[in-house]
C-alpha positions in Angstrom: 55.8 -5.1 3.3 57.5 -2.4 1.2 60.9 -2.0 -0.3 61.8 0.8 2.2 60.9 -0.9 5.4 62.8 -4.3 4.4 65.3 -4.2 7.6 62.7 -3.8 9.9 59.1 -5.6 11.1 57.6 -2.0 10.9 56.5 0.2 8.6 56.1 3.8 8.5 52.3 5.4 8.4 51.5 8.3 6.3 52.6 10.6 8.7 55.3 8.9 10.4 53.5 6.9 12.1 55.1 3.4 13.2 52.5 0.4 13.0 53.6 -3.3 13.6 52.9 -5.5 10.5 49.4 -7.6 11.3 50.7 -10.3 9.3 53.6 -10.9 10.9 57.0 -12.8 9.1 59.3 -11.9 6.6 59.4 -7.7 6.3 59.5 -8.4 2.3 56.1 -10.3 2.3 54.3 -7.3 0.4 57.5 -5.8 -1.5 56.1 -5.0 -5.1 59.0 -6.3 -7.3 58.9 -3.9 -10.0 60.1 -0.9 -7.2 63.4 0.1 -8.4 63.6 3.4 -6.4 61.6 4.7 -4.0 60.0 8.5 -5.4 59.8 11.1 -2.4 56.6 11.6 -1.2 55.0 14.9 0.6 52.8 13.3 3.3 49.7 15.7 4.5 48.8 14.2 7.7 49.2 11.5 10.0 47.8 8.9 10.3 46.9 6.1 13.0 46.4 3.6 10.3 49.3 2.1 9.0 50.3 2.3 5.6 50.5 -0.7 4.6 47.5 -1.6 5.5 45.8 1.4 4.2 47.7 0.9 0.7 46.9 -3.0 0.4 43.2 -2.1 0.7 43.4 0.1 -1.7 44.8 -1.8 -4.1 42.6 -4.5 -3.5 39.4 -2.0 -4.2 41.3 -0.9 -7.3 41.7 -4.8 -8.6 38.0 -5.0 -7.8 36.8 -2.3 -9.8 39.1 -3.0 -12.7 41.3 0.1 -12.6 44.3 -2.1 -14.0 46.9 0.6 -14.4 46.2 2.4 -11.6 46.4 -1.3 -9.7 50.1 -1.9 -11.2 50.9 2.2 -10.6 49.9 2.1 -7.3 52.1 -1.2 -6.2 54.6 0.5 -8.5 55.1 3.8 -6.7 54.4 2.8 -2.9 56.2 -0.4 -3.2 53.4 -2.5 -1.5 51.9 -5.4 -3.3 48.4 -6.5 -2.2 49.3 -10.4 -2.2 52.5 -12.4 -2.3 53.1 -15.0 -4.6 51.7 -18.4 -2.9 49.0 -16.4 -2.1 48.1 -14.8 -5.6 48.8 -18.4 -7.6 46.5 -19.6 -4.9 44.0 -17.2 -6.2 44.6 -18.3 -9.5 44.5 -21.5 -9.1 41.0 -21.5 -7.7 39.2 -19.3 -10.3 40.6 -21.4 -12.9 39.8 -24.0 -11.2 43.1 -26.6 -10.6 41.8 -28.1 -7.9 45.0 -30.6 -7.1 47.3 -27.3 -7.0 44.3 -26.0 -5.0 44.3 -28.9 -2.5 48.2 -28.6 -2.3 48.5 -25.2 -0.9 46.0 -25.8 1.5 48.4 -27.0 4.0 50.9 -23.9 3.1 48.9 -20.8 3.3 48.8 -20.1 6.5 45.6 -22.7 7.6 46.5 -23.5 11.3 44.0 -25.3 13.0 43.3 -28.9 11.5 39.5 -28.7 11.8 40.0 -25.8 9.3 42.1 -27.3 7.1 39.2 -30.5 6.9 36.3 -27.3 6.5 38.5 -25.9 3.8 39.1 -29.2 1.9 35.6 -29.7 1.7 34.7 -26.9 0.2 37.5 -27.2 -2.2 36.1 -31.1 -2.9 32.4 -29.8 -3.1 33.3 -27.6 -5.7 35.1 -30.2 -7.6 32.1 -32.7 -7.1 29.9 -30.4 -8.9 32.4 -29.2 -11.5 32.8 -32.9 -12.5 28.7 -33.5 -12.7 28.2 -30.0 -14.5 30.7 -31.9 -17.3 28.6 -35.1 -17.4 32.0 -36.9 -15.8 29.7 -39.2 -13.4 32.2 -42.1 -12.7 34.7 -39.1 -11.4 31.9 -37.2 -9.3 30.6 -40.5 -8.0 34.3 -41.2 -6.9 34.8 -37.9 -5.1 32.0 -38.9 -3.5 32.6 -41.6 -1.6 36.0 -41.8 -1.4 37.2 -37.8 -0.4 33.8 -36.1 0.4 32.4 -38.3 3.0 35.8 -38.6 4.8 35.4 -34.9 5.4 32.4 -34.6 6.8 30.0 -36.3 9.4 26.7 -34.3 7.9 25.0 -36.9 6.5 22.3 -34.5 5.7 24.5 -33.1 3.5 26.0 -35.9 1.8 22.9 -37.2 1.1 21.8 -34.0 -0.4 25.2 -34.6 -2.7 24.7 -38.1 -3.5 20.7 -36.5 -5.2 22.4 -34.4 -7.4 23.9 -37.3 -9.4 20.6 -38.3 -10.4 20.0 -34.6 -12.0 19.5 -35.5 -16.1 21.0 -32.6 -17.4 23.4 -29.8 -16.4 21.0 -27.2 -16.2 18.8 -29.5 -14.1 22.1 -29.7 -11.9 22.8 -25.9 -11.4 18.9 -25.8 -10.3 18.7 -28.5 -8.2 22.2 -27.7 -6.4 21.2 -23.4 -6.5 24.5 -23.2 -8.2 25.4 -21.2 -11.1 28.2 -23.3 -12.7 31.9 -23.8 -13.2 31.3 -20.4 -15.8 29.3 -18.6 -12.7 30.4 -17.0 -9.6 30.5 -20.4 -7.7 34.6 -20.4 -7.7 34.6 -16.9 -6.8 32.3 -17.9 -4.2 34.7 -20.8 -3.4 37.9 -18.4 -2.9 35.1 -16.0 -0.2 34.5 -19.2 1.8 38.3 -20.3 1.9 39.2 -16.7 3.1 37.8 -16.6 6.5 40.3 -19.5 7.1 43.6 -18.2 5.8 45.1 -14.7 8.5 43.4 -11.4 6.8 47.1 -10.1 7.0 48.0 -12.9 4.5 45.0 -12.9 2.4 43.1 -9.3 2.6 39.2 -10.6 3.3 37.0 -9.7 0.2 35.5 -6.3 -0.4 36.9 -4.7 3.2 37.2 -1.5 2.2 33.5 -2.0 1.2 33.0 -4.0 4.2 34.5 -0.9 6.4 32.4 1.8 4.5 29.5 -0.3 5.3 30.3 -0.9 9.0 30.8 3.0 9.4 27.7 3.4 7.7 25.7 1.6 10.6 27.3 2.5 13.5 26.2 6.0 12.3 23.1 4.4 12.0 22.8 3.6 15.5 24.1 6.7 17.3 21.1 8.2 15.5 19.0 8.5 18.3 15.8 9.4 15.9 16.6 6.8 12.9 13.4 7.4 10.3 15.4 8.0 6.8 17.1 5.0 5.1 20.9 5.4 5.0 21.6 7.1 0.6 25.2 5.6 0.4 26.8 9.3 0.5 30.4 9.1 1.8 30.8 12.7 1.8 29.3 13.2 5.0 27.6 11.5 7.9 24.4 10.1 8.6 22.0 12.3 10.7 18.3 12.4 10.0 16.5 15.4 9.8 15.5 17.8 12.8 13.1 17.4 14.2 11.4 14.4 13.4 7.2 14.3 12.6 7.6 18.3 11.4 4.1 19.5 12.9 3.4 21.7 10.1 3.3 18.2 7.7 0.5 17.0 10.0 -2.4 15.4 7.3 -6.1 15.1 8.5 -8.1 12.4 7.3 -11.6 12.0 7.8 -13.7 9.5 6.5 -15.2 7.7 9.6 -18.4 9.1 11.0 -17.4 7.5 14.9 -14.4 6.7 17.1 -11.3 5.6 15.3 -10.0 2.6 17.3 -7.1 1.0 15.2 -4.7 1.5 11.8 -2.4 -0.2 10.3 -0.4 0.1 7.0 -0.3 -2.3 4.3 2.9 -4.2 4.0 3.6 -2.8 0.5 3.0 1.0 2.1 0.1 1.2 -0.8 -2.9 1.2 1.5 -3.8 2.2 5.5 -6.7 0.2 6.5 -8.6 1.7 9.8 -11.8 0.2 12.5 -14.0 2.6 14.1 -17.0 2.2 16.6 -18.6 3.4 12.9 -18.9 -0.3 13.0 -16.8 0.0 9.4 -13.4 -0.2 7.8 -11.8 2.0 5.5 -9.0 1.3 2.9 -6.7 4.9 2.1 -4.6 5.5 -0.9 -1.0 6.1 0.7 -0.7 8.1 -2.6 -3.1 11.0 -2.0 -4.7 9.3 1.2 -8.1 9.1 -0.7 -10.4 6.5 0.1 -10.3 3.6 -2.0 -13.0 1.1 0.1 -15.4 1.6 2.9 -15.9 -1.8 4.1 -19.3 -2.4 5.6 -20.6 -5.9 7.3 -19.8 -6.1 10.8 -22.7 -5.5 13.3 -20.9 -3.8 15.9 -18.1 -1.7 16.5 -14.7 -3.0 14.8 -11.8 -3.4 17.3 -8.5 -3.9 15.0 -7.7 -5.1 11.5 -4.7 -7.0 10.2 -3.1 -7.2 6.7 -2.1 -10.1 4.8 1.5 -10.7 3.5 1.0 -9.9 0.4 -1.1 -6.8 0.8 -4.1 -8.3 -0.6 -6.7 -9.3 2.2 -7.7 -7.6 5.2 -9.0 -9.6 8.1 -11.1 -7.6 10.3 -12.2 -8.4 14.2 -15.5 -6.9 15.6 -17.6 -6.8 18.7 -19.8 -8.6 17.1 -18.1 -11.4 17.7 -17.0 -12.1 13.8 -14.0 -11.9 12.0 -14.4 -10.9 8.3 -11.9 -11.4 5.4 -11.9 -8.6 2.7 -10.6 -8.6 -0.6 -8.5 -5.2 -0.9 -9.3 -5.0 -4.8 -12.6 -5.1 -4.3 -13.9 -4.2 -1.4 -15.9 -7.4 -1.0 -16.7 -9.7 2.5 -15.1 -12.3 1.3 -16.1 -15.0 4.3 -17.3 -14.7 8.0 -15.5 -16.2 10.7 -17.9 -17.8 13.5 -16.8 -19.0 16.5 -15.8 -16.8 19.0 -18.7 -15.7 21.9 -17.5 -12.5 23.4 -15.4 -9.7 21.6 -13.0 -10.9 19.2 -10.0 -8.0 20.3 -6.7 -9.3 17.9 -6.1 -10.7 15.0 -3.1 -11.6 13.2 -2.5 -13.4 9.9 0.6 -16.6 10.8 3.0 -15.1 8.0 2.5 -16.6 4.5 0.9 -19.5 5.4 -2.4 -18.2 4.7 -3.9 -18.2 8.4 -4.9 -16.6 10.9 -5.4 -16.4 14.5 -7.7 -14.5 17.0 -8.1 -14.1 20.4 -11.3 -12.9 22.6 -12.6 -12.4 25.8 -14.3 -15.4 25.5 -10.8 -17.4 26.7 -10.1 -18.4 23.3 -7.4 -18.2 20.9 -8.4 -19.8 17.6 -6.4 -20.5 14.3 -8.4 -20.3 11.5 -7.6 -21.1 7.4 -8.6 -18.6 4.6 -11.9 -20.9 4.3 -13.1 -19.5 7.7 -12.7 -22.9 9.3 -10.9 -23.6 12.6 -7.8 -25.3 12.6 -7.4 -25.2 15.8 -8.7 -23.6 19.4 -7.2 -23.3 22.8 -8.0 -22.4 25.7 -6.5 -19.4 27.1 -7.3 -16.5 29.9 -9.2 -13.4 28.8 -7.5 -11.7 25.9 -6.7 -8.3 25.4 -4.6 -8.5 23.4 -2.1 -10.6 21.2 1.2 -10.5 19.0 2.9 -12.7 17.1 6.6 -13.1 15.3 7.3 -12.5 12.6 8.7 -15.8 12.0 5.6 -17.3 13.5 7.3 -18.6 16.5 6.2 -17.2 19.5 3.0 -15.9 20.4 2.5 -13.8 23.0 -1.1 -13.3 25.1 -1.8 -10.5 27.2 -4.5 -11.4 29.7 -6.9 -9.4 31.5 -4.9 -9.5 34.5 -1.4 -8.1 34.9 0.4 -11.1 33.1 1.8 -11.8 29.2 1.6 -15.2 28.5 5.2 -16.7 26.1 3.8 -19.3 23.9 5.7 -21.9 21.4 3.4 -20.8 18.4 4.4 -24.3 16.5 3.6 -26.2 19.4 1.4 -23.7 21.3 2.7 -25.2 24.5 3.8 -22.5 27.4 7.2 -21.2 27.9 7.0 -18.7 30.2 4.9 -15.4 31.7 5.7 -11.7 32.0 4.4 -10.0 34.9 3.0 -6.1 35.1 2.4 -4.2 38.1 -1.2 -3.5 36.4 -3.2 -4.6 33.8 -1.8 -4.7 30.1 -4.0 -2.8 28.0 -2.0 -3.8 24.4 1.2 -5.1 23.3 3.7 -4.9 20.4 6.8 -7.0 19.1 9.8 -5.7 17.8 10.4 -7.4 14.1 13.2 -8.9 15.5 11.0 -10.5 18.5 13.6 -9.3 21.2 11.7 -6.4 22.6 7.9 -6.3 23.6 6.2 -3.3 24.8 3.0 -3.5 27.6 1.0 -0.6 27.9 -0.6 -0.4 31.4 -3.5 0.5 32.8 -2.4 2.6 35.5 -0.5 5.2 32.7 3.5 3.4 32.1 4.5 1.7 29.2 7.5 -0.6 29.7 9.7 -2.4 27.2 11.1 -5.9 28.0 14.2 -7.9 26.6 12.7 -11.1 25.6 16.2 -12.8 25.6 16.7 -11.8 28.8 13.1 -11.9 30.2 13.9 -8.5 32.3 12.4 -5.3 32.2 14.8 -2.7 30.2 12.9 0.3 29.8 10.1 2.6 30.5 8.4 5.5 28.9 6.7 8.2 30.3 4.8 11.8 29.7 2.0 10.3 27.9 -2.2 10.3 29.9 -3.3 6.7 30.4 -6.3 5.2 32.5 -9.3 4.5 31.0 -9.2 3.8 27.3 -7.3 1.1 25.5 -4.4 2.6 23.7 -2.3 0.5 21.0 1.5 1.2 21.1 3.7 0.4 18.4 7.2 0.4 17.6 8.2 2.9 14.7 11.3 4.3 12.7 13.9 2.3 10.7 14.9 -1.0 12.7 12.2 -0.4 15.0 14.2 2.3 16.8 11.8 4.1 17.8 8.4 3.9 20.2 5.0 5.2 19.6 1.9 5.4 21.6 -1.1 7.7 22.0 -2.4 9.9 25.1 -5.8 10.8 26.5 -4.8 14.0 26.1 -5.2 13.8 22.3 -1.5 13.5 22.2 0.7 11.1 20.2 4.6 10.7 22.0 7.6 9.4 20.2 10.7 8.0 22.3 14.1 6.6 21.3 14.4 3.0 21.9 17.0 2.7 23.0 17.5 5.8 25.3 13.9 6.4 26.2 14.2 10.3 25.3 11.1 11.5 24.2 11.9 12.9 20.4 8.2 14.2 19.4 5.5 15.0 21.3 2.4 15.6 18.9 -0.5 17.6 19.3 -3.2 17.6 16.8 -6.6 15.6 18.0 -8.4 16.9 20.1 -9.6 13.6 22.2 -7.9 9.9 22.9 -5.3 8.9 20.5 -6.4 5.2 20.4 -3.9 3.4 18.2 -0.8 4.4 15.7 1.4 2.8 13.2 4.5 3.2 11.2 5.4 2.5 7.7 9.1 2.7 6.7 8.1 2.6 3.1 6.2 5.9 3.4 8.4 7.3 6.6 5.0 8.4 8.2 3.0 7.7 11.4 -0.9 7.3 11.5 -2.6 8.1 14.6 -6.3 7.5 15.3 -8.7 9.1 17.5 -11.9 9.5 19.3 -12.7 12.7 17.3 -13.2 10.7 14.7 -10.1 11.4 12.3 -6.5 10.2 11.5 -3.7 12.4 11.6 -0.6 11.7 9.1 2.7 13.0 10.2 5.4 12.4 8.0 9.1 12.1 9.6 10.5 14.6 7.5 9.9 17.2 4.9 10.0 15.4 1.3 9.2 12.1 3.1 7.8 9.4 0.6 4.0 9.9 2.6 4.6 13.5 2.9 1.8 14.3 -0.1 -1.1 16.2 -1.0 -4.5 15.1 0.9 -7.6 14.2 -2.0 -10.8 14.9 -1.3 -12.7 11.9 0.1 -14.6 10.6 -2.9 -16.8 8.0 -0.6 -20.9 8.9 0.6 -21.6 9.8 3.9 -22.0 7.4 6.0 -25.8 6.3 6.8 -27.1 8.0 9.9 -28.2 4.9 11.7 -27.0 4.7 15.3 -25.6 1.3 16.2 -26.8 -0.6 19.2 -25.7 0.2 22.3 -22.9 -2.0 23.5 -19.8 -1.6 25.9 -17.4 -3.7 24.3 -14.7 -5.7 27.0 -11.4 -4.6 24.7 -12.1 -1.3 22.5 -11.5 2.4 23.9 -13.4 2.3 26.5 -12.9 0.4 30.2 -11.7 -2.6 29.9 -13.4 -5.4 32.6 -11.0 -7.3 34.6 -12.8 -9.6 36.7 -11.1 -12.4 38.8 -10.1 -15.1 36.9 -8.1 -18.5 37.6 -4.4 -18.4 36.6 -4.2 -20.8 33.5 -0.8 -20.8 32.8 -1.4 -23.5 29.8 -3.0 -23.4 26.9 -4.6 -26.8 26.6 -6.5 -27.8 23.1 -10.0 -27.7 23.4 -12.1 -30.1 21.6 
């Protein structure tokens, strides 16, 4: 509270404004002592926001950012001060580290509930534990230990976790082994952040809020953006709004490399590379950076249905017709190993994070794991697939069959946990990086979005030509805001999420639009066709992957026709014949 308000449990905003104190008790909590008289002040507007509040954050960021005098001028000339006294030895006493005069406040401050009291003196006696092992002081540590620690906690996890640390030789081997920087570090700074959320915020004003606030503005702007493709730049001058209109149609890029239908593309996780399949029966690797050709990767006997990256951006796995997967090494171009096993069209692939495998499903009923060495780790039996996705924390897998159903699988376990049903049959799926929303593309021309946590049907998107072909959807934009997906039609649709309004609607191939993909890195969508080309449309003029196209440095392709084969899952009808609900997915040997 101020000097001027002292008679009263209010305190007048910047305009006038009355606002109740949020911290309640004595009016002269926040009276800065060194206020003598108040000055006049010319106020410009009002405000809904007290000023007390409004004037203790400040003061706070001021502190922060080491603006000293204009800390003590401030308190000086409103008459606020951001802490009172217990509270400001209290801060003292933790950064330089008195831990009994720590421990003694804790019960003054303004801690209510016991259990937080106990949280709080842990932390304080954690702190303490360490600062005594950093100093070599054993005996003491070992003593903290066992007589204060473990009577504050029932984690034995934890304590046992403790009790390790006082085998660590040296100090250094401490800080490493506990990922703490020291007594000298942050840690008690880190200390004070984690006692905070204990104490009331009108007390002790949370760390960094005006940051906090700026920051919370920042994404709810975010959110009401109902086209989000260009990262937030920290400007506080103005709002958020991403350009209009999104996917400029005068930025379109035309690549052409493949001498068949494009059936899939996806962009490398570091935004370096696009890889694309074709019924060309090949794979090409582009440079994001002119979108040159950098590989054509030749080996598979029949037409190649999809690709996936590795984490690292190294390897390609590629799935084929031919009823092969093969890995590729990115730098050079080279097969690297072929993956036997599957006896009708392998139609997904997906590497299992960083683990360095990678699993596959066909329409031979089989979903099979697979390490880098091309062995199997591990096959199940499952119905027809057309098409798969996983998490991205590799903990649900998710199976669309040949029938109108998406099988929910535990991908640690791969037992069942539940099943989505269509109205038709799912041509392809895709997972939001998040795993809350999945989006099935149907046969019969919708595409609907489901709430995994709620299991229920949230949205559907429409305006797009869909019957015949397979078509991969894909979410796209920052946050996975936004929906992609292709048209027979030779169009490529963008909706909003989250409102379903169709934001683009982009016309430049001139037959199916087989699969798309999104990279935020480049703030570009790929689209692939049956005319035999991939179209770039960057989000927004000056986007990272809005750049000049380079010549295509690569030989033409050979002549040769490929067999003739109508694979079950590429762009082209799909075969659903009658098949028994399996509704587990039981290891086969």
């Amino acid at each position: 509270m101020s000097l001027r308000s002292a008679t009263s449990a209010t305190t007048t905003g910047g305009g006038g404004k009355s606002s109740e104190n949020p911290s309640g008790g004595d009016s002269q909590l926040w009276r800065y002592p060194g206020l003598k008289k108040e000055a006049p002040r010319h106020c410009l507007r009002q405000s809904q926001f007290g000023e007390e509040q409004v004037v203790r954050l400040m003061l706070q960021e001021l502190r922060d950012r080491g603006f000293t005098d204009s800390y003590k001028l401030l308190q000086s000339e409103s008459g606020f001060t951001l802490e009172d006294e217990p509270i400001a030895r209290f801060r003292s006493n933790i950064l330089s580290g008195k831990w009994s005069e720590v421990e003694g406040a804790l019960s003054s401050i303004g801690i209510d509930a016991h259990e937080h009291v106990t949280a709080a003196q842990f932390i304080v006696k954690r702190q303490q534990f360490l600062e005594q092992l950093e100093a070599r002081q054993l005996k003491q540590a070992l003593m903290i230990l066992q007589n204060e620690l473990s009577m504050l906690t029932d984690d034995v996890t934890q304590l046992h976790r403790l009790s390790s640390l006082l085998m660590c030789p040296t100090s250094a081997d401490l800080r490493t082994a506990a990922e703490w920087d020291g007594s000298e570090g942050r840690s008690r700074l880190l200390v004070l952040e984690a006692l905070q959320k204990y104490i009331s915020p009108g007390k002790m004003v949370p760390v960094h809020r005006m940051e906090t606030l700026f920051a919370q503005a920042m994404a709810s702007q975010c959110s009401s953006c109902d086209q989000h493709v260009r990262a937030v730049d920290d400007n506080l001058y103005a709002d958020h709004a991403c350009p209009l209109p999104a996917f400029p149609k005068d930025l379109r890029i035309v690549l052409k490399g493949h001498k068949d239908e494009v059936w899939y593309v996806a962009f490398s996780p570091d935004g370096r590379y696009l890889g694309s399949t074709s019924c060309d029966k090949t794979c090409i690797v582009w440079s994001t950076k002119d979108y040159s050709i950098v590989h054509r990767l030749e080996g598979h006997e029949f037409e190649v249905a999809c690709l996936a990256w590795s984490p690292d951006s190294k390897q390609i796995v590629s799935a084929s017709s031919d009823r092969t997967l093969r890995l590729w090494d990115v730098n050079t171009g080279e097969s690297l190993r072929v993956f036997s096993g599957h006896d009708e069209t392998v139609t997904a692939c997906k590497w299992l994070g960083d683990t360095g495998k990678i699993i596959s499903g066909g329409m031979d009923r089989k979903v099979i794991i697979w390490n880098k060495d091309g062995e199997i780790v591990k096959q199940v039996a499952t119905p027809r697939v057309h098409d798969l996705v996983i998490s991205s924390d590799c903990s649900l897998l998710l199976v669309a069959d040949d029938q109108n159903s998406v099988h929910v699988y535990d991908l640690t376990t791969l037992t069942f946990l539940y099943m989505l049903e269509e109205a038709s049959v799912i041509m392809s799926l895709a997972l939001s990086s998040d795993a809350r929303y999945c989006l099935t593309v149907l046969k019969t021309g919708g595409m609907n979005m489901w709430d995994l946590s709620s299991r229920t049907r949230v949205r559907e998107f429409k305006g797009h030509v869909q019957g015949k072909y397979v078509i991969r959807c894909a979410f796209a934009g920052l946050d996975d805001r936004l929906v992609a997906l292709g048209s027979e039609d030779g169009s490529l649709f963008v909706w909003s999420r989250d409102t379903g309004r169709r934001l683009a609607h982009l016309e430049g191939h001139n037959s199916t639009v087989n699969a798309c993909a999104w990279s935020s890195r480049m703030a570009v969508l790929a689209s692939a066709s049956d005319d035999n080309s991939i179209c770039i449309w960057p989000a927004y003029q000056g986007a990272p992957g809005n750049v000049k196209k380079a010549k295509s440095m690569s030989p033409p392709l050979s002549s040769a026709s490929s067999p003739a084969h109508s694979p079950s899952l590429a762009p082209s009808s799909l075969a659903t014949d009658n098949m028994d609900d399996d509704r587990s997915m039981s290891s086969e040997s």
